[in-house]
ROVEX-108270 format. One record per residue (C-alpha): residue in one letter; x, y, z. Coordinates in Angstrom, 2 decimals. Example, Ala and Ser with C-alpha at 12.3 -4.5 7.8 and 13.67 -1.06 7.14 Angstrom:
ROVEX-108270
(A,(12.30,-4.50,7.80))
(S,(13.67,-1.06,7.14))
***
This chain:
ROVEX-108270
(X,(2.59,32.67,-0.68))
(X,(4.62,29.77,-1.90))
(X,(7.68,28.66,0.20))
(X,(11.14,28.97,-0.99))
(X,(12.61,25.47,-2.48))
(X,(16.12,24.99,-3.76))
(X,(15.38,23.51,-7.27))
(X,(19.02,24.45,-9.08))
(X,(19.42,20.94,-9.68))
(X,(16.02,20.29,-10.90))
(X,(16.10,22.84,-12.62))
(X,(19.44,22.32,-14.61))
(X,(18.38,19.07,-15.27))
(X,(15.37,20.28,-16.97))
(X,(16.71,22.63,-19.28))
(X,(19.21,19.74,-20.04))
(X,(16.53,17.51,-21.23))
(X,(14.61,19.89,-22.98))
(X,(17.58,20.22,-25.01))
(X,(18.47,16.73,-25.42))
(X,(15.00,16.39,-26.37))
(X,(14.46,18.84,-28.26))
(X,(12.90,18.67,-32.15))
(X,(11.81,15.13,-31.30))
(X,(8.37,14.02,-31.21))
(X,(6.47,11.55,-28.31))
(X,(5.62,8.19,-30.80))
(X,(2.42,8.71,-32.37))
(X,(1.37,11.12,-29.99))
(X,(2.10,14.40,-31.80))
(X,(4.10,16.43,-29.57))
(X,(7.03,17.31,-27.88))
(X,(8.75,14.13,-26.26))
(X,(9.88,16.56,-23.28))
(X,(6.35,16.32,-22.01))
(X,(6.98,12.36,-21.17))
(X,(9.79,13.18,-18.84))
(X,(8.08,16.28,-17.65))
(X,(5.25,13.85,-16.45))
(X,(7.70,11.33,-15.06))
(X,(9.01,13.65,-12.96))
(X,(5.78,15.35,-11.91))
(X,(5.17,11.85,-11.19))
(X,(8.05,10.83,-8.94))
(X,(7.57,14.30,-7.25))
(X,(4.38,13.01,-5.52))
(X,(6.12,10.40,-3.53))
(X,(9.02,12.27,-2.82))
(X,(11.45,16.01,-2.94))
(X,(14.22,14.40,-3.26))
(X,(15.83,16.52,-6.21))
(X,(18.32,13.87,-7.26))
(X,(15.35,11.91,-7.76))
(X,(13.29,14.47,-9.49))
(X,(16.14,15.25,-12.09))
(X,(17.02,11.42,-12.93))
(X,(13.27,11.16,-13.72))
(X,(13.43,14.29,-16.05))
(X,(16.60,12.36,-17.78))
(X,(15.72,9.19,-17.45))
(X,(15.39,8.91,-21.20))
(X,(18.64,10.96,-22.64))
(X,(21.18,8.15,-22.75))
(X,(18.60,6.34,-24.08))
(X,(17.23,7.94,-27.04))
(X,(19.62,10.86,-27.18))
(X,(23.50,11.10,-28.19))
(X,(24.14,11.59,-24.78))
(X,(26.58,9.44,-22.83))
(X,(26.34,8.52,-19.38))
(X,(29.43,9.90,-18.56))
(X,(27.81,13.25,-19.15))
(X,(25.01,12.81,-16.90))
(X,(27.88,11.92,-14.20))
(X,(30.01,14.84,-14.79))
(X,(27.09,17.33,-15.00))
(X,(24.43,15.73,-12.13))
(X,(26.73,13.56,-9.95))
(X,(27.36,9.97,-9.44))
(X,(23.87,9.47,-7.70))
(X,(21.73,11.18,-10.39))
(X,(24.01,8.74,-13.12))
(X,(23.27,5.76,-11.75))
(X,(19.66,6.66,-11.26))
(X,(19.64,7.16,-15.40))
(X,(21.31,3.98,-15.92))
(X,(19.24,2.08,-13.97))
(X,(16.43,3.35,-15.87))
(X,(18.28,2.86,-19.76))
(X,(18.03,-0.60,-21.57))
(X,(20.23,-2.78,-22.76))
(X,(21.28,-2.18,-26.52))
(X,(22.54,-5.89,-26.95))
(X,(20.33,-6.93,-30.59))
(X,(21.42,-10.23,-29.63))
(X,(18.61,-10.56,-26.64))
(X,(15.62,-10.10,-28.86))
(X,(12.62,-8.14,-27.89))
(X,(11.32,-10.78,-24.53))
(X,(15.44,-10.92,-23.82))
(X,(15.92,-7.26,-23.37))
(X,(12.82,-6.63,-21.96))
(X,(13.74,-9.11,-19.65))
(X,(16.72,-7.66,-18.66))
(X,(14.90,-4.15,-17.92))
(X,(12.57,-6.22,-15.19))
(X,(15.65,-8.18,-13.46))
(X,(17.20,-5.04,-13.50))
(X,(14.88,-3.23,-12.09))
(X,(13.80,-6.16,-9.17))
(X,(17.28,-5.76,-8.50))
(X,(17.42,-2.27,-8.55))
(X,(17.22,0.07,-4.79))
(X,(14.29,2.07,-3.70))
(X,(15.54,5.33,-5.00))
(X,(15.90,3.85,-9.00))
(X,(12.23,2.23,-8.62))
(X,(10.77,5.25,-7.05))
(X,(12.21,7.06,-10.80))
(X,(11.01,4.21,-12.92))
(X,(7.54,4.20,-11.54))
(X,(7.29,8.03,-12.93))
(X,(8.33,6.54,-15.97))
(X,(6.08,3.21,-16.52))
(X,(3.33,4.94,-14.71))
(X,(3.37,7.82,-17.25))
(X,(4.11,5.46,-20.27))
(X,(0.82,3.38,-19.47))
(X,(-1.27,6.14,-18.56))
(X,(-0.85,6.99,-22.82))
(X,(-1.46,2.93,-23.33))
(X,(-4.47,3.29,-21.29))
(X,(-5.92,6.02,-23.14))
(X,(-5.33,5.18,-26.52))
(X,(-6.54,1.57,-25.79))
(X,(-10.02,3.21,-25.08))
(X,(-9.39,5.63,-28.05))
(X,(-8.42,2.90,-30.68))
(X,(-8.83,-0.49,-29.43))
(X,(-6.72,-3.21,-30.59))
(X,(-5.69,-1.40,-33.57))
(X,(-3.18,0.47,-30.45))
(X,(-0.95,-2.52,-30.36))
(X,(0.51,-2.58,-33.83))
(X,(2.77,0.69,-33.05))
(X,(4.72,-1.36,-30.99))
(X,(7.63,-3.87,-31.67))
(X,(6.57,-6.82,-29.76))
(X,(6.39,-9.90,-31.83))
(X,(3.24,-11.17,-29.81))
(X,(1.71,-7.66,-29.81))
(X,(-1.02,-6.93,-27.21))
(X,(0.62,-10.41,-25.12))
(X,(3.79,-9.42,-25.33))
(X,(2.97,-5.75,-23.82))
(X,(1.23,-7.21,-21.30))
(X,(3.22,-9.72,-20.53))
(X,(6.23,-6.84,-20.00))
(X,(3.96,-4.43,-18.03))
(X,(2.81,-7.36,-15.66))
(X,(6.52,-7.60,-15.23))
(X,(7.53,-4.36,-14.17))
(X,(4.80,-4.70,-11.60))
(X,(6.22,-7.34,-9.59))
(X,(9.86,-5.48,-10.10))
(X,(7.93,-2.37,-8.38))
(X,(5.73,-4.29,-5.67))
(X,(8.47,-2.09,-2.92))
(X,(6.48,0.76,-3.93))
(X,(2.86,-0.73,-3.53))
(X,(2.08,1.39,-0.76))
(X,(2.03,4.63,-2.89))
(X,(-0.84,6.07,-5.14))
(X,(1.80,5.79,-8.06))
(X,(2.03,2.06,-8.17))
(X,(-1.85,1.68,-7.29))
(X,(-2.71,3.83,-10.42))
(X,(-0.15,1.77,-12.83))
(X,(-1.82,-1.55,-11.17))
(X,(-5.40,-0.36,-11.65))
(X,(-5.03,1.25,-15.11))
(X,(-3.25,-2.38,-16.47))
(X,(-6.12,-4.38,-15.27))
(X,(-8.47,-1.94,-17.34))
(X,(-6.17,-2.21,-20.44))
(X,(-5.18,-5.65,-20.26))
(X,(-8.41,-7.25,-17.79))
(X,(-7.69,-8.81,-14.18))
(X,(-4.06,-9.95,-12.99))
(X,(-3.55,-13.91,-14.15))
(X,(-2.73,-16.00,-11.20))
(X,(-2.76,-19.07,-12.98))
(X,(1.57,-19.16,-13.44))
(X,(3.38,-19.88,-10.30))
(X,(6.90,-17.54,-10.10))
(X,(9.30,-20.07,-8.29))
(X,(11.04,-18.47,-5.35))
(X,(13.71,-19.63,-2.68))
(X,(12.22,-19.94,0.54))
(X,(16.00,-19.91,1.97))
(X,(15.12,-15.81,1.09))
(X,(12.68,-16.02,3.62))
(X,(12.48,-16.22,7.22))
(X,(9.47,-18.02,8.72))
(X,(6.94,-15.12,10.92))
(X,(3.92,-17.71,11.67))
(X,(2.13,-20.43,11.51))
(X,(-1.61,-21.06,10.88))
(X,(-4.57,-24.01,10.89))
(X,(-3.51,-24.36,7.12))
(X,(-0.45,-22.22,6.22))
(X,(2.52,-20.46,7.41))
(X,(3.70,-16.86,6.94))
(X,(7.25,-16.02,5.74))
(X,(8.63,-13.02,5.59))
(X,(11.24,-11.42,2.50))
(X,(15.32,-10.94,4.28))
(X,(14.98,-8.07,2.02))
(X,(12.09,-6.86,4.34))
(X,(9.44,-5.42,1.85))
(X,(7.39,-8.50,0.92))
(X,(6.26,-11.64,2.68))
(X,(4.22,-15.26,1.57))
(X,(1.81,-16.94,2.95))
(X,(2.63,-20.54,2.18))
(X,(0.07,-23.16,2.40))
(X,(0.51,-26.83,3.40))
(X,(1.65,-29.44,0.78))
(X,(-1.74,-31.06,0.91))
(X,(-3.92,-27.84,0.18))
(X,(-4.56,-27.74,-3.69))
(X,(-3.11,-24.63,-4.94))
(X,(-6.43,-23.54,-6.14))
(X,(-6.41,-21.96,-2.37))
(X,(-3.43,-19.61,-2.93))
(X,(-4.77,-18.13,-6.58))
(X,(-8.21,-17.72,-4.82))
(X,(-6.93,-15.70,-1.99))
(X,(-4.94,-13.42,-4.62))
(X,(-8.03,-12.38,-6.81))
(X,(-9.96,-12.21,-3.86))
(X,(-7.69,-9.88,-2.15))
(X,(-6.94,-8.11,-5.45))
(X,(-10.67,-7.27,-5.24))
(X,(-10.50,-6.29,-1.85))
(X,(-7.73,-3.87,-2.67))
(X,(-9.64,-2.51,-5.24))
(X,(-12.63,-1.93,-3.13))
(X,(-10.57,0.22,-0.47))
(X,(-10.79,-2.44,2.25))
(X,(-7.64,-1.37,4.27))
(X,(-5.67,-4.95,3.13))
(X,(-2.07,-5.34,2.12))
(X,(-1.60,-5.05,-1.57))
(X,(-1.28,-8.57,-3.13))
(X,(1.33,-9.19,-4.99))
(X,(2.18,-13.11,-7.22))
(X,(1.11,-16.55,-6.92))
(X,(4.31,-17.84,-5.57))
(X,(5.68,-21.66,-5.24))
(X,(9.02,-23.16,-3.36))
(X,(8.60,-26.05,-5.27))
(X,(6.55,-27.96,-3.03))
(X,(3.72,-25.38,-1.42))
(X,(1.89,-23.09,-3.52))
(X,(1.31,-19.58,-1.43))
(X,(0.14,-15.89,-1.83))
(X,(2.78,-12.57,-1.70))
(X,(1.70,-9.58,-0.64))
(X,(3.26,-6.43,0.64))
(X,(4.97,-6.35,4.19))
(X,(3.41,-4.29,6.37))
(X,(6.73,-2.98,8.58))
(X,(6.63,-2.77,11.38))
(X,(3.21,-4.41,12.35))
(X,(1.61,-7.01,14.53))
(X,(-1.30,-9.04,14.52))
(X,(-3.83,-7.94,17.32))
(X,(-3.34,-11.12,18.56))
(X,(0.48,-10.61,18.77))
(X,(-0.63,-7.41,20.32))
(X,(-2.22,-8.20,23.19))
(X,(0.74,-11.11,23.56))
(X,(3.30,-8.57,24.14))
(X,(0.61,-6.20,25.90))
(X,(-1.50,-8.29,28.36))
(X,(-3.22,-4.72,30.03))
(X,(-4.61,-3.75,26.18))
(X,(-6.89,-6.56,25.83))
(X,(-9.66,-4.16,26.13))
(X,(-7.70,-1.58,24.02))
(X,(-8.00,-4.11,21.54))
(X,(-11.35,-5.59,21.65))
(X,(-12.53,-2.29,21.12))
(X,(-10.84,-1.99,17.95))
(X,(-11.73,-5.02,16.46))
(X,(-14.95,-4.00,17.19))
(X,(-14.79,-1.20,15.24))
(X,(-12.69,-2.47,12.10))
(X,(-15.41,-5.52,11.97))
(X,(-18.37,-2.59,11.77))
(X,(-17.11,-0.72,9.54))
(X,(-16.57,-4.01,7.31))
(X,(-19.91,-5.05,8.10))
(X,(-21.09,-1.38,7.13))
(X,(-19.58,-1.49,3.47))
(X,(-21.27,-3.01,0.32))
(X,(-20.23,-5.72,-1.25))
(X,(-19.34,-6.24,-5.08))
(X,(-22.02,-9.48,-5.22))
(X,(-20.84,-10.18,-8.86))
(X,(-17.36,-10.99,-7.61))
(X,(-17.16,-12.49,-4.12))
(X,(-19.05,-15.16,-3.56))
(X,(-22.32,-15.66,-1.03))
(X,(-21.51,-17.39,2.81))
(X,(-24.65,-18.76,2.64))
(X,(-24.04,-20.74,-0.34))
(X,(-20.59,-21.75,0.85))
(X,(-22.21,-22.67,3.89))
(X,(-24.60,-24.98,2.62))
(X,(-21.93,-26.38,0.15))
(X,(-19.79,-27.54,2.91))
(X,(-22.38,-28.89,4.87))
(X,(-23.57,-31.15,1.75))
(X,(-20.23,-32.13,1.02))
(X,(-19.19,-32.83,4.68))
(X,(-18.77,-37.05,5.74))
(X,(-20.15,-36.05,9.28))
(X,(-23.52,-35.86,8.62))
(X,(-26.58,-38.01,6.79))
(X,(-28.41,-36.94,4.35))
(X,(-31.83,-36.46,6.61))
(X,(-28.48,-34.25,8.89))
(X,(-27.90,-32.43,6.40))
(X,(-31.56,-31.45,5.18))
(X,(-32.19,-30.30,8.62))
(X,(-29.00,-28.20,9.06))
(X,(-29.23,-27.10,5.61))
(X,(-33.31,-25.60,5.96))
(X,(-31.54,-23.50,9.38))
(X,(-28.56,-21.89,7.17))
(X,(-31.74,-21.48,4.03))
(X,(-33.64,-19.26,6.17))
(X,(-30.87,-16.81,7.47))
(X,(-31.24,-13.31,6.25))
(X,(-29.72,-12.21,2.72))
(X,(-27.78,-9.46,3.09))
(X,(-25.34,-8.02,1.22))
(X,(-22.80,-6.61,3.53))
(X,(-18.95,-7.40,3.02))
(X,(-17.43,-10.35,5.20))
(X,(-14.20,-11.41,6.19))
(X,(-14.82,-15.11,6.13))
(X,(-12.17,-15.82,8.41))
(X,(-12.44,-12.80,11.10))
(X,(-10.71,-13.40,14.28))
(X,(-7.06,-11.21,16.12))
(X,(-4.80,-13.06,13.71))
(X,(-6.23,-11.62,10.87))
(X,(-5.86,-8.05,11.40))
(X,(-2.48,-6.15,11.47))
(X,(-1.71,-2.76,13.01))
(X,(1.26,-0.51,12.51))
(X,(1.02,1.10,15.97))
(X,(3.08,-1.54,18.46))
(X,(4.15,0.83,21.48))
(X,(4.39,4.36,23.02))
(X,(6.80,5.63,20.54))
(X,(4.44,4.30,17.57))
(X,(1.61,6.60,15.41))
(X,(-0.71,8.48,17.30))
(X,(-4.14,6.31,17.50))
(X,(-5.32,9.24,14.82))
(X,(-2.35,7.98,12.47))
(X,(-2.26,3.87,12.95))
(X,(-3.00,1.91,10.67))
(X,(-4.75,-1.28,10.86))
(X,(-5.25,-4.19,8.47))
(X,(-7.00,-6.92,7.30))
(X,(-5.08,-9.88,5.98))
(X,(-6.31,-13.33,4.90))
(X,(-8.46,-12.29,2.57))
(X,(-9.28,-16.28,0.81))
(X,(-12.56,-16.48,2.43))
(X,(-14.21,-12.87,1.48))
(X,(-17.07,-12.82,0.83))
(X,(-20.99,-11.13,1.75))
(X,(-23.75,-12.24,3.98))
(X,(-25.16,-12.06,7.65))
(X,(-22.47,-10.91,9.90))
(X,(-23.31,-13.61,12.10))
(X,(-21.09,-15.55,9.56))
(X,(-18.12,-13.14,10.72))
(X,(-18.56,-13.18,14.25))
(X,(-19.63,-16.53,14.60))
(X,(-15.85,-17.21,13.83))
(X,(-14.34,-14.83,16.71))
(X,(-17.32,-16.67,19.19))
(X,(-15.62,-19.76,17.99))
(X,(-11.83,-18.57,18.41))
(X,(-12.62,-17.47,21.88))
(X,(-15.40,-19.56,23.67))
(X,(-15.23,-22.77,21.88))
(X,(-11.24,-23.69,21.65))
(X,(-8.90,-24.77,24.02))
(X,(-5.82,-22.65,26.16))
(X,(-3.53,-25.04,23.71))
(X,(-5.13,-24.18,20.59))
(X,(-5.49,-20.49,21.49))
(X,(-1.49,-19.99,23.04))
(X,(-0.77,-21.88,19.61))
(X,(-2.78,-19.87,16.65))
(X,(-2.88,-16.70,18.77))
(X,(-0.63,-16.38,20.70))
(X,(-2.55,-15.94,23.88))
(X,(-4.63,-17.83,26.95))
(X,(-8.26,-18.81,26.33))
(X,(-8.54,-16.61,29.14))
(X,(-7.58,-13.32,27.64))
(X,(-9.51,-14.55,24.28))
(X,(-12.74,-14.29,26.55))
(X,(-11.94,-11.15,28.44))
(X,(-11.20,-9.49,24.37))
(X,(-14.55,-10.88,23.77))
(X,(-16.51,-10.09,26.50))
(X,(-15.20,-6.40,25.32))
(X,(-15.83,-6.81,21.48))
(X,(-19.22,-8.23,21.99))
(X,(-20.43,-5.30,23.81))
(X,(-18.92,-3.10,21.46))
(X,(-19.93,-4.37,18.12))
(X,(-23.53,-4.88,19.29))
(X,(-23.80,-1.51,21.16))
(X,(-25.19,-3.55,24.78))
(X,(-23.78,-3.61,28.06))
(X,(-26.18,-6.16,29.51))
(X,(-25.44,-9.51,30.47))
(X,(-28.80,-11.02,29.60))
(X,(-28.47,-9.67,25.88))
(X,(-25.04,-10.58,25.13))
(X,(-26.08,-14.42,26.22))
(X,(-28.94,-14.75,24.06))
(X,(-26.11,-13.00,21.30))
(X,(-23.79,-15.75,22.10))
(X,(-26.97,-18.22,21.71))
(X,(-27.58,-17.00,18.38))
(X,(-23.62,-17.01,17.28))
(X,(-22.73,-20.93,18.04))
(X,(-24.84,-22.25,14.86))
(X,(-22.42,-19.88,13.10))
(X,(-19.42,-21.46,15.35))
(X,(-20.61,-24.94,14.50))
(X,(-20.31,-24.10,10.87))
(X,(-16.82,-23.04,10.61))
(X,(-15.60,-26.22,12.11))
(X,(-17.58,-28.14,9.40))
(X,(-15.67,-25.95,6.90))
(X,(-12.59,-26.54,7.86))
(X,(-13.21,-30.27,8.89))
(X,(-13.21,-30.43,5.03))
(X,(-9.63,-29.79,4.92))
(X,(-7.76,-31.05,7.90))
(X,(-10.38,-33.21,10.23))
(X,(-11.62,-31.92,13.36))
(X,(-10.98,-33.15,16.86))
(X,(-13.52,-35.38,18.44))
(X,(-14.63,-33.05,21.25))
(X,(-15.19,-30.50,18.28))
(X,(-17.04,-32.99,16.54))
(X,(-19.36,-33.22,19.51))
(X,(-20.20,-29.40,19.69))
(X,(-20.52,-29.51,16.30))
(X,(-22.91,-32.09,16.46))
(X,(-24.84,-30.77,19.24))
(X,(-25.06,-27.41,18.04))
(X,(-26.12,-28.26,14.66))
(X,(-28.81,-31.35,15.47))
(X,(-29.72,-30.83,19.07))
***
C-alpha cells in the first residue's frame, strides 16, 4: 500500500505545463514536448521531495518556449518556484550570439544555489540522455539539428560547461549519469585548458611532499595545487587518472577541472564535508590508532582485490624501472643490477594506489555523533600515481611512511609521531597479511624495503632526497 504524499502543488504544476505545452512537439523527436519536463522532473525527484523543486522542474521550460510570463509562474506557484524557473530560462538578448548566451546560461547557473542546480540537472540530464541516443542512432549527421555555428564543438563545448556549473551536485547518480553519458557522446573530458581561478576563494587545508590542498569558501569544492616547479603535466595526469578511477567505482572524490592561479597548475575535485584524512584522524584521536590501522587494512585489500583497466593506467613495474634509469644516483652497472630485481617481480594485474599511505584516504565519520561504522564513508584521494602491479608496490610506500622517516617528517606530512606511525603499522601489517606472528611480519618487512627504497628514487626525481635517505636507498637497493 502506497503512503499518502501531499502532491497539490506538483500536481497543479503539472496540469499547468501540460497545457502550456500542449500541441507542441519535442524537436525532431516526434512527440509530445510535455514528456521532456515530465522526465526532468522524474529526474529531480530522485535526489529529492521537495515539491517546489519537483514543480519548477515540470515548468522549467514555460517562460521559455511558451507565452507565459514569469509573473505568472509567481502568482500561481510562489516566489520560490519563480525563481527556480528563471534560473533555469535563457537570456533572449540576439545581441550575445549563440557561445554569448550560452555563456550566460553556465555563469548563471555556477552562480546559481543548490536548489536551482538540483532543477537544472533534471533538465540537462534529460536533454543529453536524447543527445546520447540519437548520437548512437545517427552519428554525426545528429549535430546539424542544432544551431551552434561549430556544430558537434560547440555542443560539446556547452555541455562540458554545464558540468563544471553542476560539480555541487557530483555526489548524486544524476550528475554521474550526465558525466558518463558526455564522455560516450563526445569521448574523455579534455584537461589540456587550464580555467583560471582566485586562490583568494580558497582557504589553504594542507600541505604535501609536492602540493598543497585548498579548500572552496563556498565549501563544495577544493584544489590540490602543485608547486611552481612541478610541470603541469602532473595536475592533467592526476585528473584523467582519477576520472578513470571514478569510473571504475573506486570510492574517490569526483574530479572536477584542471585549474591554475596563475602561477601553480592543480587538480579540483569535489569536497568531501565533513571528512578527515586517517592521518588527521588518529591526530585528533590518539586511542584509534588501531581503529584505524585496521581500516586501512581493509580499504588497501579490497583495492588490491579489484581488477585493473591495463589499457588505461599504466604498469608500476615499468614506472619503476623508468625512474630508476633516469635517476643521477646510480651507474649504469647500478642500475642494471637494481633494474634485473624490479624485472623479475611478479606481473599482476591488481589495481594500485601508487601513493598509499593515512594521508591519502578520507573518511566522513570524525566522532561519536558521526555515521554509524555501517554508514561511513571512506576515500581515496591522490589518485596521480594509479596504477596496477604487485601490491608490494602499495605497501612498500606505507613501510616507508612509517619505519623509514623521521618524527619531523611524520608530525609534518601526517600529522602524527613516528611513534604512532609504527604502532598503525604494526596493526595494518597484521591485518592486511592475515598473521599475528612476529617472525612472519619481519621477513614481510624484509621483503617491503626494496619497495621503500624505490619510492624515494621516484620522488628523488622531483625534489632531491636527504642524504641519510640516500644511504638507505643505497643500501637497500645495492647491498
Amino acid at each position: 500500500m502506497n503512503n499518502h504524499l501531499e502532491t497539490s502543488l506538483f500536481d497543479r504544476a503539472a496540469r499547468f505545463a501540460v497545457e502550456a505545452h500542449r500541441g507542441t512537439e519535442r524537436r525532431g523527436k516526434g512527440f509530445p514536448y510535455i514528456i521532456h519536463p515530465m522526465e526532468a522532473a522524474a529526474i529531480v525527484a530522485t535526489i529529492t521531495n521537495d515539491q517546489e523543486l519537483l514543480a519548477a522542474a515540470i515548468l522549467h521550460d514555460v517562460v521559455e518556449d511558451t507565452d507565459v510570463a514569469i509573473d505568472q509562474i509567481r502568482s500561481e506557484f510562489g516566489e520560490r518556484v519563480a525563481n527556480l524557473v528563471q534560473h533555469e530560462t535563457a537570456p533572449k538578448d540576439k545581441s550575445l550570439g549563440w557561445r554569448g548566451k550560452k555563456q550566460a546560461q553556465i555563469d548563471q547557473l555556477a552562480a546559481a544555489d543548490r536548489d536551482s542546480k538540483i532543477v537544472a540537472i533534471g533538465d540537462k540530464l534529460s536533454n543529453i540522455r536524447a543527445i546520447a541516443g540519437d548520437y548512437r542512432l545517427v552519428g554525426d549527421k545528429l549535430w546539424s539539428r542544432f544551431h551552434a555555428p561549430d556544430g558537434k564543438k560547440d555542443i560539446e563545448w556547452y555541455y562540458r560547461g554545464l558540468a563544471g556549473a553542476l560539480f555541487e551536485l557530483s555526489e548524486t547518480l544524476p550528475y554521474q549519469e550526465f558525466v558518463s553519458l558526455l564522455d560516450q557522446t563526445f569521448g574523455p573530458m579534455d584537461y589540456s585548458v587550464a580555467h583560471r581561478v582566485n586562490i583568494d576563494d580558497y582557504e589553504e587545508s594542507g600541505e604535501g611532499y609536492m602540493a598543497t590542498s585548498y579548500n572552496h569558501r563556498d565549501g563544495q569544492t577544493m584544489v590540490k595545487f602543485y608547486n611552481a616547479e612541478i610541470d603541469k603535466a602532473l595536475p592533467q595526469n592526476e585528473l584523467q587518472r582519477a576520472y578513470s578511477v571514478f569510473q571504475m567505482h573506486v570510492p574517490t572524490p569526483m574530479p572536477g577541472r584542471f585549474v591554475t592561479d596563475g602561477t601553480r597548475f592543480g587538480a579540483e575535485f569535489r569536497r568531501i564535508n565533513p571528512k578527515e584524512s586517517f592521518a588527521r584522524f588518529v591526530s585528533n584521536r590518539p586511542e584509534s590508532y588501531e581503529e584505524i590501522g585496521i581500516r586501512f587494512a581493509r580499504m588497501c585489500r579490497a583495492l588490491h582485490d579489484t581488477p585493473c583497466n591495463t589499457s588505461v593506467f599504466p604498469s608500476q613495474k615499468a614506472i619503476a624501472l623508468h625512474d630508476i634509469r633516469a635517476s643521477r644516483r646510480f651507474s649504469d652497472s647500478e642500475k642494471e643490477r637494481i633494474c634485473q630485481f624490479f624485472a623479475a617481480v611478479p606481473d599482476r594485474t591488481t589495481c594500485l594506489h601508487g601513493d598509499m599511505h593515512l594521508g591519502n584516504v578520507i573518511t566522513t565519520a570524525l566522532d561519536a555523533s558521526a555515521p554509524s561504522a555501517s554508514q561511513q564513508q571512506d576515500f581515496w584521494i591522490d589518485m596521480g600515481d594509479f596504477g596496477w602491479g604487485d601490491p608490494r608496490f602499495d605497501v612498500g610506500m606505507f613501510y616507508l611512511t612509517a619505519n623509514i622517516s623521521d618524527d619531523a617528517t611524520a608530525q609534518h606530512l601526517f600529522h602524527v609521531d613516528l611513534a604512532t606511525l609504527r604502532r598503525i603499522w604494526n596493526v595494518f601489517v597484521r591485518h592486511y597479511y592475515c598473521i599475528d606472528d612476529q617472525q612472519r611480519q619481519h621477513e614481510i618487512e624484509q621483503s617491503l624495503r626494496p619497495f621503500a627504497a624505490l619510492k624515494m628514487v621516484h620522488f628523488d626525481l622531483f625534489k632531491p632526497m636527504p642524504e641519510p635517505m640516500l644511504h638507505f636507498v643505497r643500501q637497500t637497493l645495492l647491498g
